[in-house]
KEGUDO-872982 format. One record per residue (C-alpha): residue number from 1; x, y, z. Coordinates in steps of 0.02 Angstrom, whole numbers. Layout:
N
+-----+--------+--------+--------+
| num |     c1 |     c2 |     c3 |
+-----+--------+--------+--------+
| NUM |      X |      Y |      Z |
...
+-----+--------+--------+--------+
END
This chain:
444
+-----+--------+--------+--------+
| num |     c1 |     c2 |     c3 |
+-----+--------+--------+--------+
|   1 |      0 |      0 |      0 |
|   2 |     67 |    175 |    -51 |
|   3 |    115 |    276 |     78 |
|   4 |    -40 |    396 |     24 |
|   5 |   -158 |    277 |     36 |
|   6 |    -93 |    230 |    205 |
|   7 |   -124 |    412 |    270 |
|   8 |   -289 |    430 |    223 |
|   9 |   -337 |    277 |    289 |
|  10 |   -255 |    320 |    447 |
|  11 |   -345 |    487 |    450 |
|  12 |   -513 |    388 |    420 |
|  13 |   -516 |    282 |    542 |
|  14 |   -444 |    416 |    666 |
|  15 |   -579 |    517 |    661 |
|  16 |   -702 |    386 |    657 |
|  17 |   -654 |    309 |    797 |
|  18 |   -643 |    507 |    888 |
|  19 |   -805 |    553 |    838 |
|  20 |   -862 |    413 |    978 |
|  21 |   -787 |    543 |   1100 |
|  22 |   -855 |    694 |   1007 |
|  23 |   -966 |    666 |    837 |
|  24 |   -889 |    823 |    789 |
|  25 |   -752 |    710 |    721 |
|  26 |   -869 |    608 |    630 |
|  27 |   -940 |    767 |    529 |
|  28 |   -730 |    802 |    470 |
|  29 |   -723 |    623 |    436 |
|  30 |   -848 |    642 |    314 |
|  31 |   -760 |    800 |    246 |
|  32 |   -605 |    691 |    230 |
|  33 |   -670 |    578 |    139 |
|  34 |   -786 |    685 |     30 |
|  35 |   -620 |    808 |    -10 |
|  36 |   -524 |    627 |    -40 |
|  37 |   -633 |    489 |   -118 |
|  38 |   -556 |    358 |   -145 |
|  39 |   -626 |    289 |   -293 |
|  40 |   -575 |    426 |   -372 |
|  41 |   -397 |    437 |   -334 |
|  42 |   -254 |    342 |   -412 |
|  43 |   -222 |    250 |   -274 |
|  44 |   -414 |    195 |   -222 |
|  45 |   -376 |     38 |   -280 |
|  46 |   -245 |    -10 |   -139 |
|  47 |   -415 |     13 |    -27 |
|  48 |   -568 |    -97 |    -24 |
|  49 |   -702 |    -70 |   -117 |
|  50 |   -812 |      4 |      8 |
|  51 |   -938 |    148 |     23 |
|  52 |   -833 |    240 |    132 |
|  53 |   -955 |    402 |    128 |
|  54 |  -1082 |    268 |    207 |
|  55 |   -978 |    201 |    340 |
|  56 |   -928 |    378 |    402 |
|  57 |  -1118 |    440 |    390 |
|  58 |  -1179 |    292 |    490 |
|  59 |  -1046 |    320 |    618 |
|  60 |  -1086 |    518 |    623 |
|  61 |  -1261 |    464 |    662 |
|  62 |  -1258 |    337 |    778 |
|  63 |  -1124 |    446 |    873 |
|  64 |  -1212 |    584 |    859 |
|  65 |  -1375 |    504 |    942 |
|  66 |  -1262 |    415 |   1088 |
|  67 |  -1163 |    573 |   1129 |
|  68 |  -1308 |    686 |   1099 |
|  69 |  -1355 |    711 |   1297 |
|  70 |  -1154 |    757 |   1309 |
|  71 |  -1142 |    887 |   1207 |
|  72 |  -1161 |   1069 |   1249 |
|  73 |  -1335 |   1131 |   1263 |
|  74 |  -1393 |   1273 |   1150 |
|  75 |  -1555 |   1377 |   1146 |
|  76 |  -1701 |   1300 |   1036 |
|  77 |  -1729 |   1405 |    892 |
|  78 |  -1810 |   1358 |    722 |
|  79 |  -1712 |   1331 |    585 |
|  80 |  -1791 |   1430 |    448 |
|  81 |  -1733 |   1330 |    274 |
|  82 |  -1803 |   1147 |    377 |
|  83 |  -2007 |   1188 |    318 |
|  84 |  -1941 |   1243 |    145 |
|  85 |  -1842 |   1088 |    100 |
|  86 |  -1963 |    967 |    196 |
|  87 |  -2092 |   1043 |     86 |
|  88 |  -1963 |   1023 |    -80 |
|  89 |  -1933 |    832 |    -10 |
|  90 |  -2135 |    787 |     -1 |
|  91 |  -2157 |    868 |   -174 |
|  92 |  -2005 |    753 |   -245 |
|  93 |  -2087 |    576 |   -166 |
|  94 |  -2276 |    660 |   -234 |
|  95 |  -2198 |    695 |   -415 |
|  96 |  -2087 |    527 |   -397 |
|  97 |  -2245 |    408 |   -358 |
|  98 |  -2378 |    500 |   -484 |
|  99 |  -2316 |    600 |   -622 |
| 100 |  -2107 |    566 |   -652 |
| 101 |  -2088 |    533 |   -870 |
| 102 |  -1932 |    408 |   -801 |
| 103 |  -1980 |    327 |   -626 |
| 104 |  -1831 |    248 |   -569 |
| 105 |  -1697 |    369 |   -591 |
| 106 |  -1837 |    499 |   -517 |
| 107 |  -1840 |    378 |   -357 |
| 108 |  -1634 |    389 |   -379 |
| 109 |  -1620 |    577 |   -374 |
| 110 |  -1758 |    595 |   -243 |
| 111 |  -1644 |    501 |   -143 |
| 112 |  -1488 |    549 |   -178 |
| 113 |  -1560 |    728 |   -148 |
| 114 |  -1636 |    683 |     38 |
| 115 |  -1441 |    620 |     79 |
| 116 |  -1382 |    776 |     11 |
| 117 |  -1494 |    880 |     76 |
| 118 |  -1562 |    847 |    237 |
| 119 |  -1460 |    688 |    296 |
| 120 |  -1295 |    763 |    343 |
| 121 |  -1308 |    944 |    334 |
| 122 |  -1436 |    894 |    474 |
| 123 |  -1325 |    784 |    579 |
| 124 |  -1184 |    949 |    528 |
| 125 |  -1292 |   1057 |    633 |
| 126 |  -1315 |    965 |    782 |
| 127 |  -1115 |    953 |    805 |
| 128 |  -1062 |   1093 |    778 |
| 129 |  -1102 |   1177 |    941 |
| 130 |   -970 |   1307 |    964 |
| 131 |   -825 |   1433 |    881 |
| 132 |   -688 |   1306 |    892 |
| 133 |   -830 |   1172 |    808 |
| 134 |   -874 |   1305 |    653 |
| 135 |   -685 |   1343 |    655 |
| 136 |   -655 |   1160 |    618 |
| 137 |   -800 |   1117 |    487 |
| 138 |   -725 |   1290 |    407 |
| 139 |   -550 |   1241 |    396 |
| 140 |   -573 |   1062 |    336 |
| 141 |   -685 |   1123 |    191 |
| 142 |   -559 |   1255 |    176 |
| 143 |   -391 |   1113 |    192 |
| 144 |   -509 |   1025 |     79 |
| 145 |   -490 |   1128 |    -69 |
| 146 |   -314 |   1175 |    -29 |
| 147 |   -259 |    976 |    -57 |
| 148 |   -373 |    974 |   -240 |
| 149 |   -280 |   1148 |   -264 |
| 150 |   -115 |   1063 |   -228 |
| 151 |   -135 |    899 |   -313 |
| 152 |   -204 |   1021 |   -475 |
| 153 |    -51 |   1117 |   -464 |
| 154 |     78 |    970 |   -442 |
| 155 |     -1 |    863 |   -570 |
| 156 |   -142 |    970 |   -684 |
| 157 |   -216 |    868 |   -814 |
| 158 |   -312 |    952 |   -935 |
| 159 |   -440 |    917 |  -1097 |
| 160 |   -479 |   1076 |  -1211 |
| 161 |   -376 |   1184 |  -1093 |
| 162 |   -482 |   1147 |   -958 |
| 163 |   -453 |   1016 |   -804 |
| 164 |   -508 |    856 |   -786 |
| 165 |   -474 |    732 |   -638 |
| 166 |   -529 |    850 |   -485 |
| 167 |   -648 |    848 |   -374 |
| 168 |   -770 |    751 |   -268 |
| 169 |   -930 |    639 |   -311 |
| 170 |  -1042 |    790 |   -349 |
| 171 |   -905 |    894 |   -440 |
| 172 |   -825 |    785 |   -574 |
| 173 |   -833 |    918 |   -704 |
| 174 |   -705 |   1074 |   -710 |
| 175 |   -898 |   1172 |   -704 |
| 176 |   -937 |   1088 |   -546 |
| 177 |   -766 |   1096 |   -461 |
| 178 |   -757 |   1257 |   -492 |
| 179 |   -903 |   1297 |   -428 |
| 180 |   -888 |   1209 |   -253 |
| 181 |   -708 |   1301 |   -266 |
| 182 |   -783 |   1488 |   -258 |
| 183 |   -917 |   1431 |   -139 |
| 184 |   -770 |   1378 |    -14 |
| 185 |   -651 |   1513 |    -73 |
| 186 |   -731 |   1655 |     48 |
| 187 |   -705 |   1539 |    184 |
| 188 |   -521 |   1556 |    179 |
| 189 |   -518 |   1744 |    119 |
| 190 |   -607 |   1754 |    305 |
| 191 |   -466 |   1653 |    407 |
| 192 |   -322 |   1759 |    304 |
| 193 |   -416 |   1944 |    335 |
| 194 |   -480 |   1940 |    514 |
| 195 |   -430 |   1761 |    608 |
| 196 |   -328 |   1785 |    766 |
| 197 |   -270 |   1608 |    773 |
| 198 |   -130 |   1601 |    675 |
| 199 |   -153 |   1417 |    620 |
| 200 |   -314 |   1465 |    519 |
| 201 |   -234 |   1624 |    443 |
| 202 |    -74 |   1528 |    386 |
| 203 |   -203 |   1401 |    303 |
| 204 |   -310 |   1540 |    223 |
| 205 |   -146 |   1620 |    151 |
| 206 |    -84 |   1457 |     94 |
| 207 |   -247 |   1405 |     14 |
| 208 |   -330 |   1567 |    -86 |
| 209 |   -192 |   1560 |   -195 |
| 210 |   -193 |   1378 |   -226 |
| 211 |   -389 |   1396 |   -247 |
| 212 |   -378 |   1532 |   -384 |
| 213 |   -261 |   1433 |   -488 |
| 214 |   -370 |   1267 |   -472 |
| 215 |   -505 |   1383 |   -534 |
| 216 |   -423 |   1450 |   -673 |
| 217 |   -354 |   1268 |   -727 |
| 218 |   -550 |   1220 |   -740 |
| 219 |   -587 |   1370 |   -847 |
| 220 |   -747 |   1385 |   -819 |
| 221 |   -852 |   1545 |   -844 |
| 222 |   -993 |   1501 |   -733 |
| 223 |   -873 |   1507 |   -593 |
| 224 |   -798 |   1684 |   -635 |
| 225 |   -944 |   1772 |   -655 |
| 226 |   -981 |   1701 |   -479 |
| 227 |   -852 |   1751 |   -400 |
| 228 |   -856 |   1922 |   -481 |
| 229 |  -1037 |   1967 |   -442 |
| 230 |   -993 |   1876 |   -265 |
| 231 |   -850 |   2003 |   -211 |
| 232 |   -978 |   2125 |   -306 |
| 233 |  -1102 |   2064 |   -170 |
| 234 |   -988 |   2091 |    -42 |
| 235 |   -949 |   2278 |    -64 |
| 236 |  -1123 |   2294 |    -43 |
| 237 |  -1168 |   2184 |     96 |
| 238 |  -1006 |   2217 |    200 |
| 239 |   -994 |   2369 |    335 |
| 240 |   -953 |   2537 |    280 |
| 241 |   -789 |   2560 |    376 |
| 242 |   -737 |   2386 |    303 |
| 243 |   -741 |   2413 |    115 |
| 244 |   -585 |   2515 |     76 |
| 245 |   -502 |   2355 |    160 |
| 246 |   -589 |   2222 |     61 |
| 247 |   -595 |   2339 |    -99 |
| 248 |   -395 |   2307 |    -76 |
| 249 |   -420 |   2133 |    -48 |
| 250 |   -531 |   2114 |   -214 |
| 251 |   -386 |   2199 |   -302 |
| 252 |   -268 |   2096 |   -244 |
| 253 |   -367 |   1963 |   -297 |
| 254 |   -392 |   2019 |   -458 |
| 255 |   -189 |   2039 |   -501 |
| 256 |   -155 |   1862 |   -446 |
| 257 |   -284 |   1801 |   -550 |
| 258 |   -204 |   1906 |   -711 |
| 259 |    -15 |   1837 |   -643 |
| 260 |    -88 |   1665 |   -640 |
| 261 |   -194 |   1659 |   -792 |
| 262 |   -130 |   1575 |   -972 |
| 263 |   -190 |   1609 |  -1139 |
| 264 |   -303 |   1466 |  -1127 |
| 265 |   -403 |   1550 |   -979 |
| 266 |   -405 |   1713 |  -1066 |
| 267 |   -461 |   1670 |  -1225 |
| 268 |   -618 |   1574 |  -1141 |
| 269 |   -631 |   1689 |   -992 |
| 270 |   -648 |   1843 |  -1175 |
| 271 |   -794 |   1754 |  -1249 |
| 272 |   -921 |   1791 |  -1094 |
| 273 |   -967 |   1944 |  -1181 |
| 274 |   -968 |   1881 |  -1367 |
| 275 |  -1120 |   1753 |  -1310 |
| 276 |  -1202 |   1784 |  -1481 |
| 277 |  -1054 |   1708 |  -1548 |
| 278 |  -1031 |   1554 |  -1428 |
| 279 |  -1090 |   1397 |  -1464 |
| 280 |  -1100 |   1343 |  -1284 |
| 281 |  -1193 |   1489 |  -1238 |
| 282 |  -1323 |   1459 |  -1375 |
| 283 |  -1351 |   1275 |  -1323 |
| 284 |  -1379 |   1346 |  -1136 |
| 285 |  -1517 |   1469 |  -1203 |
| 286 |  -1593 |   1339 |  -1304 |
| 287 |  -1594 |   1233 |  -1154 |
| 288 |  -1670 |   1380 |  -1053 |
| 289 |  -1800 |   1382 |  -1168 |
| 290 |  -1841 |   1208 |  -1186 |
| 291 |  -1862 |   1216 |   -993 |
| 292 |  -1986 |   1361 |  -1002 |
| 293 |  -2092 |   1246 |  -1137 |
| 294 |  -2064 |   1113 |  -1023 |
| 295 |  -2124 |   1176 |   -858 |
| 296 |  -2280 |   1259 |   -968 |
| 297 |  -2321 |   1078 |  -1027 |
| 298 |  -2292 |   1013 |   -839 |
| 299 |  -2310 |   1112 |   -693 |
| 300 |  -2314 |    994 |   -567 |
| 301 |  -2173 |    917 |   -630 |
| 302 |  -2086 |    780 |   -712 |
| 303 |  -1968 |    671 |   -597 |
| 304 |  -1776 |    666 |   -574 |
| 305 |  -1715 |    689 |   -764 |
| 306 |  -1869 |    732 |   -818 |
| 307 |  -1778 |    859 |   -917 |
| 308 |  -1667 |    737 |   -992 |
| 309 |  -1794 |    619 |  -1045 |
| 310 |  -1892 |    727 |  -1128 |
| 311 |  -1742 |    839 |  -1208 |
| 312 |  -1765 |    743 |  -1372 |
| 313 |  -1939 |    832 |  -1377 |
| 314 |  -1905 |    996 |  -1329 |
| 315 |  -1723 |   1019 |  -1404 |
| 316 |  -1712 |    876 |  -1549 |
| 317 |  -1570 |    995 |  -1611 |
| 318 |  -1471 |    998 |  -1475 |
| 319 |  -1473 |    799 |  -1425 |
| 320 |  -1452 |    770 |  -1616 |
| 321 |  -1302 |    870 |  -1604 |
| 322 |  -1227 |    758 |  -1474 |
| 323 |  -1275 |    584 |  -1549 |
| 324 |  -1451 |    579 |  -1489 |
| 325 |  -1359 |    592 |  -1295 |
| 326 |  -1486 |    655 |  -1188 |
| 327 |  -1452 |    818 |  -1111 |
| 328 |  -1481 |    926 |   -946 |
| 329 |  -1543 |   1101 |   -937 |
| 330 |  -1374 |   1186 |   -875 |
| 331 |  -1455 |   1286 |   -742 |
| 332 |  -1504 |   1228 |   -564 |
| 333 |  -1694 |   1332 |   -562 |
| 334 |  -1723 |   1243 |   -739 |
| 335 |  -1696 |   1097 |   -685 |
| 336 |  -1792 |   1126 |   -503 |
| 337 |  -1948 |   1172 |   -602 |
| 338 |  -1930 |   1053 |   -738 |
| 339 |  -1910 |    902 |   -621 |
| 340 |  -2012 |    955 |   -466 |
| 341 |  -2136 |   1093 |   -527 |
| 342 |  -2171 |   1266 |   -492 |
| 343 |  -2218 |   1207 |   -313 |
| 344 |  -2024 |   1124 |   -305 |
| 345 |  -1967 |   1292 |   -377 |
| 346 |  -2071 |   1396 |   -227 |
| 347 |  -2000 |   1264 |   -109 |
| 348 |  -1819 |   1295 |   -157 |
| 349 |  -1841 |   1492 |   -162 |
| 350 |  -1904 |   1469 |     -6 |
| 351 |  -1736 |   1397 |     63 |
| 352 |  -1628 |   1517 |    -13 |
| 353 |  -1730 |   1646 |     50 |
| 354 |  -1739 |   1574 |    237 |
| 355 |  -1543 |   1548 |    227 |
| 356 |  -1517 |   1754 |    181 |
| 357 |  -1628 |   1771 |    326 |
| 358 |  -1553 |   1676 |    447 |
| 359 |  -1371 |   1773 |    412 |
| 360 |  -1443 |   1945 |    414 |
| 361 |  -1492 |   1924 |    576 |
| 362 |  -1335 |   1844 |    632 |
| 363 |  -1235 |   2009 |    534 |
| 364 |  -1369 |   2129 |    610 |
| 365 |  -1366 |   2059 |    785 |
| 366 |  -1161 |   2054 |    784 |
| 367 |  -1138 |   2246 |    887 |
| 368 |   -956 |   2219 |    853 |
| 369 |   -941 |   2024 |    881 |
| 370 |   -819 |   2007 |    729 |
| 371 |   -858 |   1820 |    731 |
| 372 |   -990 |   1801 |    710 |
| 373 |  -1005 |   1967 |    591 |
| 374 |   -861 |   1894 |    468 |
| 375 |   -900 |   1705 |    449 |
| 376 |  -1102 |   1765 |    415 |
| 377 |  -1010 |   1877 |    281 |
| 378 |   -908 |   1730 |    216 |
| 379 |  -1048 |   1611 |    230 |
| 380 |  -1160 |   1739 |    145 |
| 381 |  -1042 |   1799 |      2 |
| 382 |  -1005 |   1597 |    -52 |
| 383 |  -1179 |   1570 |    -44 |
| 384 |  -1205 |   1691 |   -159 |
| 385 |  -1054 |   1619 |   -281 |
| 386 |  -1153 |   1443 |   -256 |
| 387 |  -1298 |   1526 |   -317 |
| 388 |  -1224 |   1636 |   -464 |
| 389 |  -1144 |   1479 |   -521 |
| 390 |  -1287 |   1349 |   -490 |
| 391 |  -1386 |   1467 |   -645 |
| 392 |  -1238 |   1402 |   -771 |
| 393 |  -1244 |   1224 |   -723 |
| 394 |  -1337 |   1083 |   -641 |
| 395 |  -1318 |   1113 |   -444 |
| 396 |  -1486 |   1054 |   -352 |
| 397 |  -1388 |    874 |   -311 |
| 398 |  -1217 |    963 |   -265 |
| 399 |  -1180 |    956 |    -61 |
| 400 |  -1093 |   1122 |    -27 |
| 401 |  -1266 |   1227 |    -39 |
| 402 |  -1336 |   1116 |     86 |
| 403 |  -1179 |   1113 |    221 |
| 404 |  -1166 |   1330 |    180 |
| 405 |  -1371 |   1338 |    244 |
| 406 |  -1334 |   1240 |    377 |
| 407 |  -1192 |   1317 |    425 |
| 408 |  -1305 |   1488 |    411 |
| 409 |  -1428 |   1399 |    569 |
| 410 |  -1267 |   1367 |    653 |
| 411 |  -1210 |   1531 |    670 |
| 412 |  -1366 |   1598 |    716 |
| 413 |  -1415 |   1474 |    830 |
| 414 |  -1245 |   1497 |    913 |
| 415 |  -1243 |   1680 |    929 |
| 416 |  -1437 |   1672 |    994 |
| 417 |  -1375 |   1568 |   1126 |
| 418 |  -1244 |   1670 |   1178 |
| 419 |  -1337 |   1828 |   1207 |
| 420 |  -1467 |   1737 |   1319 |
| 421 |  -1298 |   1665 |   1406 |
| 422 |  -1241 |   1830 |   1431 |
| 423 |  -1429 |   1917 |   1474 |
| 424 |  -1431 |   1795 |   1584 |
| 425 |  -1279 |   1754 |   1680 |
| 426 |  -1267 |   1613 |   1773 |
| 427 |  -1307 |   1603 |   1969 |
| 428 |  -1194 |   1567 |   2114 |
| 429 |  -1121 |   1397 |   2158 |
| 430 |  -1158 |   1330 |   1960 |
| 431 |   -998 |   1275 |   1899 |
| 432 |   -912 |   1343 |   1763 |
| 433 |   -847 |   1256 |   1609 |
| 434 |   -739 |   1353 |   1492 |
| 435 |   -749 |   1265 |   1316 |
| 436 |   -572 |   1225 |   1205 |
| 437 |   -633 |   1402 |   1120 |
| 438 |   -655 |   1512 |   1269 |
| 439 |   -825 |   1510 |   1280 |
| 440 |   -927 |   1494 |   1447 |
| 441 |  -1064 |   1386 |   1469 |
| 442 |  -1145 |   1325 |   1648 |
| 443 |  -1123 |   1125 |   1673 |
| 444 |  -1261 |   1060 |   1790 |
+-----+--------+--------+--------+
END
């Protein structure tokens, strides 16, 4: 066995067998594993063939219901996005049973999207019950896309100038990578600009540049407008006193993006304007199109690759194009409202809406608490890249939209309970247990 796939397997079962002490470790296990399938590696085959996503999941569960009476109490609070996707999950098992064009791959998707959507961002939630805990789910997505940044940089391969060979079960296209990349990419921006540990700010330096090249080795447009309308976003959403500093940061940004860039990126990255004249581009507005018919024709809905099953009919050009392959709609609200109908579409609106919500509160309620004021920004502003990017390409079955909402009801949940901590401090002769991250909390 290669000393590689010696590591990770190390670092697997590590952190399985911690998260039996703390299902926090269970939730980076699954990050491990998810930023380093092995399947997908060169050296997965020195492994056994196992679902190792599963095995971590189960363990993060049952953990996390054993341990759950351990762990630190927080306030109740509703999480605003739950009603939304419950409502988007009931529609999908309606549309699946009664009106789905392809049944069993719409019974596929509906549950591949429940795992995606609800399983672990759920069981995310309920361990991560501090600032060290976000710290860590932060850093590991962050470490995460430092190693595919690393292993792009050491080793790039690349098909029509753009890469190939990066990224995780839900991002095995240069559009998908790079869109989980500028989703994650605030994230580290964050530890480098205002982390005191110096640990997270020596990853965030190490990793935006890595980042930005692995995005600019996938090429892909989708991901630049995001992150352009995202540090857009920003200017706007960010305090007043804090925008000369990130308008410097944005600059930055920009120069090591024109240092880093080859002719290959340039020549693509020039054609975002000349649409008219882009092939892709057309195919995407035909697409768009063809969903508009599409949803007209069904409103309630047509099952999991609904779309793709009935491309034939709405874009014969298109799939005759490519063989007679079926094709997607290239755009995450097509596809919602193709697939699930205009009451999946409402549903998923609903959680994007709930999410925004959740952090303006958070950013509103801060009064100077630059934690939780900067990682509501970060989680906002890559929320906003997911979404920017999610209208170029497929994204309703991708996992980082999902962890970023919950990780929205994390912060606010946290910071709620630390203002009634602090309105209501705690009485004489209850003992006093200082967490790993300095935070007080009363143990009975």
């Amino acid at each position: 066995m290669s000393l590689t796939a010696l590591t990770w397997l190390l670092g697997y079962c590590l952190l399985a067998c911690l998260s039996f002490l703390n299902p926090l470790f269970g939730a980076l296990g699954y990050l491990h594993e998810y930023y380093n399938r092995p399947e997908l590696q060169w050296w997965g085959d020195e492994l056994p063939a196992l679902r190792w996503n599963l095995i971590i999941s189960i363990i993060l569960g049952v953990t996390f219901l054993v341990r759950r009476s351990s762990l630190r109490p927080l306030k109740s609070l509703k999480n605003l996005t739950v009603p939304w996707l419950l409502v988007l999950n009931a529609t999908m098992i309606i549309v699946s049973a009664v009106l789905a064009v392809w049944p069993s791959e719409s019974w596929d998707w509906t549950i591949q999207w429940t795992k995606t959507a609800l399983i672990f961002p759920l069981l995310l939630i309920g361990v991560t019950r501090s600032r060290g805990a976000f710290n860590a789910i932060a850093a590991a997505n962050v470490a995460g896309a430092l190693w595919w940044g690393w292993d792009s940089w050491r080793d790039p391969k690349r098909q029509a100038g753009r890469l190939v060979g990066v990224g995780s079960g839900d991002t095995q296209d240069d559009n998908a990578a790079a869109a989980h990349l500028v989703t994650v990419l605030p994230l580290a921006v964050m530890f480098l600009l205002v982390e005191k540990d110096k640990r997270l700010r020596a990853l965030g330096l190490v990793a935006v540049p890595f980042i930005i090249n692995t995005i600019i080795l996938c090429n892909s447009r989708s991901a630049v407008v995001a992150m352009v309308v995202a540090a857009g976003a920003t200017m706007l959403l960010v305090r007043s006193q804090y925008r000369l500093k990130l308008g410097g940061v944005a600059l930055a940004m920009g120069l090591a993006f024109f240092m880093l860039a080859d002719e290959q990126f340039i020549s693509r990255q020039q054609t975002t304007a000349n649409y008219e004249e882009d092939n892709s581009a057309q195919q995407r507005l035909i697409a768009w199109r063809a969903g508009y018919e599409l949803v007209k024709d069904h409103p309630l809905g047509t099952g999991g690759r609904g779309f793709h099953f009935l491309s034939p009919i709405y874009m014969p050009e298109i799939v005759a194009a490519y063989n007679g392959d079926l094709r997607g709609p290239h755009n995450t609200y097509v596809m919602v409202a193709s697939e699930w109908g205009v009451i999946g579409l409402v549903a998923f609106i609903g959680y994007i809406s709930a999410t925004f919500v959740m952090l303006g509160r958070v950013k509103k309620r801060a009064n100077g608490q630059d934690f939780y004021y900067w990682r509501a920004l970060a989680v906002q502003v890559g929320f906003i890249a997911y979404l920017i990017a999610s209208a170029f390409t497929a994204r309703l079955y991708a996992e980082v939209g999902y962890w970023f909402s919950g990780l929205a009801f994390v912060l606010y949940r946290l910071q709620y309970t630390e203002i009634a901590e602090q309105a209501n401090p705690v009485s004489e002769g209850t003992e006093i247990e200082r967490t790993r991250d300095g935070i007080d909390r009363s143990a009975a």
